[in-house]
N, C-alpha and C positions, 0 to 999 in steps of 0.2 A: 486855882482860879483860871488860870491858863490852859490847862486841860478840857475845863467848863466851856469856855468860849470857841475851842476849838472843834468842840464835841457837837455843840451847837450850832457852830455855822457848819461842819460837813452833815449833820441831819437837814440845814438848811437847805443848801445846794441837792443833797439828795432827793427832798422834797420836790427843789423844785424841778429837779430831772424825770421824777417822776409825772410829776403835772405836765411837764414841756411831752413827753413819749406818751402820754396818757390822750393826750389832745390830738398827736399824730396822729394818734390810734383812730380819731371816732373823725378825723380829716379822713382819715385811710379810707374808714368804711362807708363815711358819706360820699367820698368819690367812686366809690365801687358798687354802691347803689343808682347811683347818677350813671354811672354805665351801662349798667344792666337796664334803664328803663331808654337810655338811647337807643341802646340793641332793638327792647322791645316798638319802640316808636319807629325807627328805621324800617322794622318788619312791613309796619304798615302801611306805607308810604308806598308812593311810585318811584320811577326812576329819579324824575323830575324833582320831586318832594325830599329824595333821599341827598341828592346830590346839594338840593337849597338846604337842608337841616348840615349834613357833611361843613359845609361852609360857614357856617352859622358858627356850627358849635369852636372850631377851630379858631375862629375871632372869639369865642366867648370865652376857649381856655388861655386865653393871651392875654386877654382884658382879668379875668381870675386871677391869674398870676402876677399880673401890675397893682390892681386892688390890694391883692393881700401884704405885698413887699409894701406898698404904699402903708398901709393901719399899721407895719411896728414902727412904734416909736424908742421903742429900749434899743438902739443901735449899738449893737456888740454887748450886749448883755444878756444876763440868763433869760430873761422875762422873751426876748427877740424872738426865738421858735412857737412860745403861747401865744404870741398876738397874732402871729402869723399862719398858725393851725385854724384858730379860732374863728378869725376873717375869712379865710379859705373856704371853712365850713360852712359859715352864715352865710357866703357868697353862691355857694354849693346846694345846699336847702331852698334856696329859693330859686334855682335853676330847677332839682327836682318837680317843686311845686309846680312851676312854668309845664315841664314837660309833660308831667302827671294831665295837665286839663288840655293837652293837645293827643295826648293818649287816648282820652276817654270822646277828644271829638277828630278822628285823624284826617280830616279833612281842613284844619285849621293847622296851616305852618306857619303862620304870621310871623313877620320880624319879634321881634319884644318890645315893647313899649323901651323910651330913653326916658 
Protein backbone atom coordinates (compact mmCIF):
# COMPACT_ATOMS: atom_id res chain seq x y z
CA UNK A 1 0.00 0.00 0.00
CA UNK A 2 2.85 2.08 0.62
CA UNK A 3 4.46 1.48 -2.43
CA UNK A 4 0.93 2.55 -4.17
CA UNK A 5 0.94 5.90 -2.52
CA UNK A 6 4.29 6.43 -3.29
CA UNK A 7 4.21 5.38 -6.85
CA UNK A 8 1.22 7.75 -7.13
CA UNK A 9 2.41 10.83 -5.80
CA UNK A 10 5.95 10.71 -7.85
CA UNK A 11 3.55 10.15 -11.23
CA UNK A 12 2.00 13.03 -9.50
CA UNK A 13 4.70 15.47 -9.22
CA UNK A 14 5.94 14.13 -12.49
CA UNK A 15 2.74 15.15 -14.03
CA UNK A 16 2.81 18.11 -12.82
CA UNK A 17 6.51 18.89 -13.82
CA UNK A 18 5.47 18.06 -16.93
CA UNK A 19 2.53 20.51 -17.17
CA UNK A 20 4.75 23.35 -15.32
CA UNK A 21 7.77 22.80 -18.64
CA UNK A 22 4.99 22.18 -21.07
CA UNK A 23 3.49 25.72 -20.20
CA UNK A 24 7.18 27.15 -20.36
CA UNK A 25 7.30 25.87 -23.59
CA UNK A 26 4.26 27.65 -25.40
CA UNK A 27 5.36 30.99 -22.77
CA UNK A 28 8.63 30.32 -24.57
CA UNK A 29 7.30 30.44 -27.99
CA UNK A 30 4.59 33.00 -27.39
CA UNK A 31 7.43 35.38 -26.49
CA UNK A 32 9.42 34.65 -29.35
CA UNK A 33 6.59 35.34 -31.74
CA UNK A 34 5.96 38.61 -29.91
CA UNK A 35 9.61 39.34 -31.01
CA UNK A 36 9.72 38.56 -34.16
CA UNK A 37 6.66 40.81 -35.10
CA UNK A 38 8.40 43.67 -32.83
CA UNK A 39 11.27 43.24 -35.24
CA UNK A 40 8.84 43.25 -37.96
CA UNK A 41 6.96 46.44 -36.69
CA UNK A 42 10.12 48.36 -35.81
CA UNK A 43 11.07 47.75 -39.54
CA UNK A 44 8.33 50.01 -40.35
CA UNK A 45 8.44 52.70 -38.35
CA UNK A 46 10.65 55.98 -38.47
CA UNK A 47 13.25 56.85 -36.13
CA UNK A 48 10.82 58.56 -34.18
CA UNK A 49 8.12 55.65 -34.15
CA UNK A 50 11.00 53.31 -33.32
CA UNK A 51 12.43 55.03 -30.49
CA UNK A 52 8.31 55.64 -28.93
CA UNK A 53 7.47 51.63 -29.71
CA UNK A 54 11.50 50.90 -28.02
CA UNK A 55 10.10 52.67 -24.91
CA UNK A 56 6.69 51.33 -24.82
CA UNK A 57 7.63 47.98 -25.08
CA UNK A 58 10.29 48.08 -22.23
CA UNK A 59 7.51 49.40 -19.72
CA UNK A 60 5.27 46.75 -21.27
CA UNK A 61 7.86 43.83 -20.36
CA UNK A 62 8.01 45.29 -16.73
CA UNK A 63 4.48 45.67 -16.34
CA UNK A 64 4.35 41.60 -17.88
CA UNK A 65 6.53 40.48 -15.39
CA UNK A 66 4.63 42.25 -12.39
CA UNK A 67 1.19 40.89 -13.87
CA UNK A 68 2.40 37.46 -14.11
CA UNK A 69 4.27 37.11 -10.52
CA UNK A 70 1.17 38.97 -9.38
CA UNK A 71 -1.67 35.79 -10.88
CA UNK A 72 0.32 32.98 -8.75
CA UNK A 73 -1.38 32.44 -6.06
CA UNK A 74 0.26 28.69 -5.10
CA UNK A 75 3.17 30.53 -3.29
CA UNK A 76 6.04 27.91 -3.04
CA UNK A 77 4.16 25.29 -4.65
CA UNK A 78 4.25 23.07 -7.68
CA UNK A 79 1.19 24.72 -9.29
CA UNK A 80 3.50 28.43 -8.85
CA UNK A 81 5.48 28.03 -12.37
CA UNK A 82 1.83 27.09 -14.29
CA UNK A 83 0.10 30.15 -13.03
CA UNK A 84 2.83 31.96 -13.94
CA UNK A 85 3.62 30.52 -17.57
CA UNK A 86 -0.03 30.80 -18.15
CA UNK A 87 -0.42 34.61 -17.23
CA UNK A 88 2.67 35.47 -19.00
CA UNK A 89 1.11 33.97 -22.12
CA UNK A 90 -2.38 35.42 -22.03
CA UNK A 91 -0.64 38.75 -21.07
CA UNK A 92 1.62 37.93 -24.16
CA UNK A 93 -1.29 37.14 -26.78
CA UNK A 94 -2.82 40.11 -26.41
CA UNK A 95 0.28 42.21 -26.94
CA UNK A 96 0.78 40.12 -30.18
CA UNK A 97 -2.80 40.92 -31.10
CA UNK A 98 -2.15 44.84 -30.21
CA UNK A 99 0.90 44.72 -32.31
CA UNK A 100 -0.55 42.57 -35.32
CA UNK A 101 -3.26 45.68 -36.15
CA UNK A 102 -0.45 48.36 -35.87
CA UNK A 103 1.51 46.17 -38.26
CA UNK A 104 -1.23 46.07 -40.77
CA UNK A 105 -1.78 50.10 -40.24
CA UNK A 106 2.14 51.41 -39.41
CA UNK A 107 1.23 54.70 -39.15
CA UNK A 108 -0.63 54.03 -35.83
CA UNK A 109 1.70 53.76 -32.70
CA UNK A 110 -0.71 54.80 -30.19
CA UNK A 111 -0.17 54.42 -26.54
CA UNK A 112 -2.58 51.24 -25.53
CA UNK A 113 -5.54 51.84 -24.37
CA UNK A 114 -5.51 51.40 -19.85
Amino acid sequence: KETLKASSKSDSQASQQTMNLTSQNLADVCDAQLFILYVKLMQTLDERGRIKLFEEQKRWLDKRAESASASVTSKGGTLAPLEYSAEFSKITEERLVELQKRLQSPGNIQQPKK
